[in-house]
C-alpha positions as CSV (number, residue, x, y, z in Angstrom):
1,X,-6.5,-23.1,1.9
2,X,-7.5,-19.7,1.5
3,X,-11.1,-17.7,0.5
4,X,-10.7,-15.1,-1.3
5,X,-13.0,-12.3,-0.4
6,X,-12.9,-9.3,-3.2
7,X,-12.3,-6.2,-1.3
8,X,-8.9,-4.5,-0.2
9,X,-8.1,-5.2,3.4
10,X,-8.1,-1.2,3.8
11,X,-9.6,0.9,1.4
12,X,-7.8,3.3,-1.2
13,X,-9.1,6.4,-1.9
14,X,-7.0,8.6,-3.4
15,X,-8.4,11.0,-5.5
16,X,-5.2,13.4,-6.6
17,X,-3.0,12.4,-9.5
18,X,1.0,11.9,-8.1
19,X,3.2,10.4,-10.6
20,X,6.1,11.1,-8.3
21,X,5.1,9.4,-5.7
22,X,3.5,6.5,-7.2
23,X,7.9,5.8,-8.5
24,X,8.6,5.8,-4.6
25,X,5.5,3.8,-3.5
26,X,6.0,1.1,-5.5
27,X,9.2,-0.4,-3.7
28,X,6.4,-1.5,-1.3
29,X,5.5,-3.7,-4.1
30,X,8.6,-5.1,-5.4
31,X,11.4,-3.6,-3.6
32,X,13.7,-5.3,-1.3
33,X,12.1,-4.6,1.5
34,X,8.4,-4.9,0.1
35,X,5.1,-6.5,0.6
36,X,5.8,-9.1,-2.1
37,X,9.8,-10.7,-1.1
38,X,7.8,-10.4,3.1
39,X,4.8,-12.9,1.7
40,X,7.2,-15.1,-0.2
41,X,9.7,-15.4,3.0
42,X,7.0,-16.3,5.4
43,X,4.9,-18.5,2.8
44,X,8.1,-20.2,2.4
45,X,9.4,-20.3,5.6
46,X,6.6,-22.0,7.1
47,X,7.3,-25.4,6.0
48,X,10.2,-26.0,8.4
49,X,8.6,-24.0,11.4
50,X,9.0,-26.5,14.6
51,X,5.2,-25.4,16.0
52,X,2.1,-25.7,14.8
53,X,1.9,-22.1,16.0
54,X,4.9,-20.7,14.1
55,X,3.8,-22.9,11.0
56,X,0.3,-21.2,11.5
57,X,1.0,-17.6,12.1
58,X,3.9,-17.2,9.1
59,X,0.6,-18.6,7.2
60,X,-1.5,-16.1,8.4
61,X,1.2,-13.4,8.1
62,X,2.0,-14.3,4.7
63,X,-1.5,-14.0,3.6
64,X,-1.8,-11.0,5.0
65,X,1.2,-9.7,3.0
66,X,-0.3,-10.6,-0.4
67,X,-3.1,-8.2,0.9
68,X,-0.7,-5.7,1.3
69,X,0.6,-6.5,-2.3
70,X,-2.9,-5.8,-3.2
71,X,-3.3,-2.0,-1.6
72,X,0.0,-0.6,-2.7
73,X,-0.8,-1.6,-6.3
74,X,-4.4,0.1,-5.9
75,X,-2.5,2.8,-4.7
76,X,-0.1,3.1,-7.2
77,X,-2.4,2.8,-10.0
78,X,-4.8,5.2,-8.7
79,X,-2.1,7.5,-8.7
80,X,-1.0,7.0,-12.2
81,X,-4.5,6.9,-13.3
82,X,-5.4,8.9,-16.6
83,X,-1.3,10.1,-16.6
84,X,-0.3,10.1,-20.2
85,X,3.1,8.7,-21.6
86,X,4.4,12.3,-21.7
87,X,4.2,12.8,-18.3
88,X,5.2,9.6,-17.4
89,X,8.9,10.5,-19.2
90,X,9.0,13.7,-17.8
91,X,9.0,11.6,-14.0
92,X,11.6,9.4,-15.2
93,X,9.2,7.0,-16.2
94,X,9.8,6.5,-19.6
95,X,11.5,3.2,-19.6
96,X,8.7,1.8,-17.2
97,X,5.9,2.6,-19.8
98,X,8.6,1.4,-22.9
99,X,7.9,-2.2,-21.0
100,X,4.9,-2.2,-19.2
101,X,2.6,0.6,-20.4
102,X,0.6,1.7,-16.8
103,X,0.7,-2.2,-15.7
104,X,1.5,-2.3,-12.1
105,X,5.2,-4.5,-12.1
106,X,7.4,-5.5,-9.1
107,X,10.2,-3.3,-8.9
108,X,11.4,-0.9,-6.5
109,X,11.7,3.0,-7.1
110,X,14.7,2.5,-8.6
111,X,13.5,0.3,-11.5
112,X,14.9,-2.6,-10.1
113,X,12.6,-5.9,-10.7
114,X,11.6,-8.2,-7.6
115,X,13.9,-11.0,-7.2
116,X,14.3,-14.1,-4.7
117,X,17.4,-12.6,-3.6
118,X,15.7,-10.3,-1.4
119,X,13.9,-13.1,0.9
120,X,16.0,-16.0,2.8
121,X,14.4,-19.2,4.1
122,X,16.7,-21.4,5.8
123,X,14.9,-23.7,8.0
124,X,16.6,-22.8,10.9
125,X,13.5,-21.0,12.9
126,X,15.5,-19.0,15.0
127,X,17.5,-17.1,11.7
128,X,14.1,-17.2,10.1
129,X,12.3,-15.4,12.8
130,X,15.1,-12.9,13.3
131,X,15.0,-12.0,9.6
132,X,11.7,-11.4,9.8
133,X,12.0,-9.1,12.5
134,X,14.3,-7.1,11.0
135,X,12.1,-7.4,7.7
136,X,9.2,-6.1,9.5
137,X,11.3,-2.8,10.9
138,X,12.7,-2.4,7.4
139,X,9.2,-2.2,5.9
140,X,8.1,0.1,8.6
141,X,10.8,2.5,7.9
142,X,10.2,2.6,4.8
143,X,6.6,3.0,5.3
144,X,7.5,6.5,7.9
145,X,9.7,7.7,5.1
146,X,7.1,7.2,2.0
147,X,4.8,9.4,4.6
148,X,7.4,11.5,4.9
149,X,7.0,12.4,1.0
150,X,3.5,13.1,1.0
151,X,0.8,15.6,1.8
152,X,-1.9,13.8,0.4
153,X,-4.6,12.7,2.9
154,X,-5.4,9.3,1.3
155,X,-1.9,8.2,0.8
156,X,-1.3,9.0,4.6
157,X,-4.3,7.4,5.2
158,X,-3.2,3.6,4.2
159,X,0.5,3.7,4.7
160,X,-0.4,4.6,8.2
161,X,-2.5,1.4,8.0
162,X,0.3,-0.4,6.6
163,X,3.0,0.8,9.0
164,X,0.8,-0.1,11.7
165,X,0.6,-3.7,10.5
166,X,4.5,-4.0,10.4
167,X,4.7,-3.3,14.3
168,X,2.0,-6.3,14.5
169,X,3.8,-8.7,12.6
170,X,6.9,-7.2,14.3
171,X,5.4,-8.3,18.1
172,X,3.9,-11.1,16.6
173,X,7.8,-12.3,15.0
174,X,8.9,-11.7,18.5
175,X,6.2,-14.0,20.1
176,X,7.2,-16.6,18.1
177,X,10.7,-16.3,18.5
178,X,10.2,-17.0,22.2
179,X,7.8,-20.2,21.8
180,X,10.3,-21.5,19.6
181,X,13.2,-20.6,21.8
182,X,11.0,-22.2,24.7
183,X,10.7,-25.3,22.9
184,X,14.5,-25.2,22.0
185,X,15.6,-25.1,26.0
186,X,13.2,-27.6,26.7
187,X,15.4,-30.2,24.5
188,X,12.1,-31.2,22.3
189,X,14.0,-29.5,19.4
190,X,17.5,-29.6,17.8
């Protein structure tokens, strides 16, 4: 189904060490509101889509999202790279390294691990679409306030990129939504 080409979507360049924000940037992985629960909900709710064109774009959404998964955890470990586990305590990292060492795990800034809970799937394509809306504004606010945090020109660099690709998949949600509303009022659904 998919070809895998070896290459971030976007590159990563950061070149600065930033153990502080590599704690907040990693909700993008694992947090509620992340990369990873956004490609699970779409890669789920795909199956139950009533187009061919919903079924296809959630595909190519979800995919998308795993390349997401893919730059914040470049970013994040290029930030941590070389930190020792001293510094890692001092930044309220200490637990993080007692279970994972530098590995890159899904978990929000809190220290919270990724769970199902945040993602729904329902098979209803209307409540689908609508949560994904609002999951794509949620990500994109959280993408302006991790920009917020930082001075850093490569960090800026790709969550710009990211945030960016939230307001696609927002107007691309909204598309859908309509075709499938469309198809609702015509009586071929429901």
């Amino acid at each position: 189904m998919w070809i895998y080409e070896k290459k971030l979507q976007y590159p990563v360049n950061i070149k600065c060490k930033d153990i502080r924000m590599a704690k907040y940037l990693i909700t993008q992985f694992g947090g509620p509101d992340g990369e990873l629960g956004a490609a699970m909900r779409y890669l789920s709710q795909r199956y139950t889509m009533p187009t061919e064109k919903a079924k296809a774009l959630l595909t190519d959404i979800g995919t998308e999202e795993l390349a997401h998964v893919e730059i914040i955890s470049t970013m994040v470990y290029q930030l941590l790279k070389d930190t020792t586990a001293e510094e890692l305590e001092e930044a309220g990292l200490g637990s993080q390294y007692v279970q994972h060492g530098r590995a890159i795990y899904p978990q929000d800034a809190n220290g919270i691990p990724w769970t199902a809970a945040y993602m729904q799937s329902t098979a209803d394509p209307i409540t689908d679409l609508h949560e994904d809306l609002a999951a794509e504004q949620k990500a994109r606010t959280t993408y302006e306030h991790l920009l917020n945090l930082t001075d850093d020109p490569g960090i800026k660099d790709a969550l710009r990129f990211l945030r960016e690709r939230e307001i696609v998949h927002y107007q691309r949600f909204g598309e859908a939504l309509m075709d499938v509303y469309e198809l609702k009022n015509s009586k071929k659904y429901y």
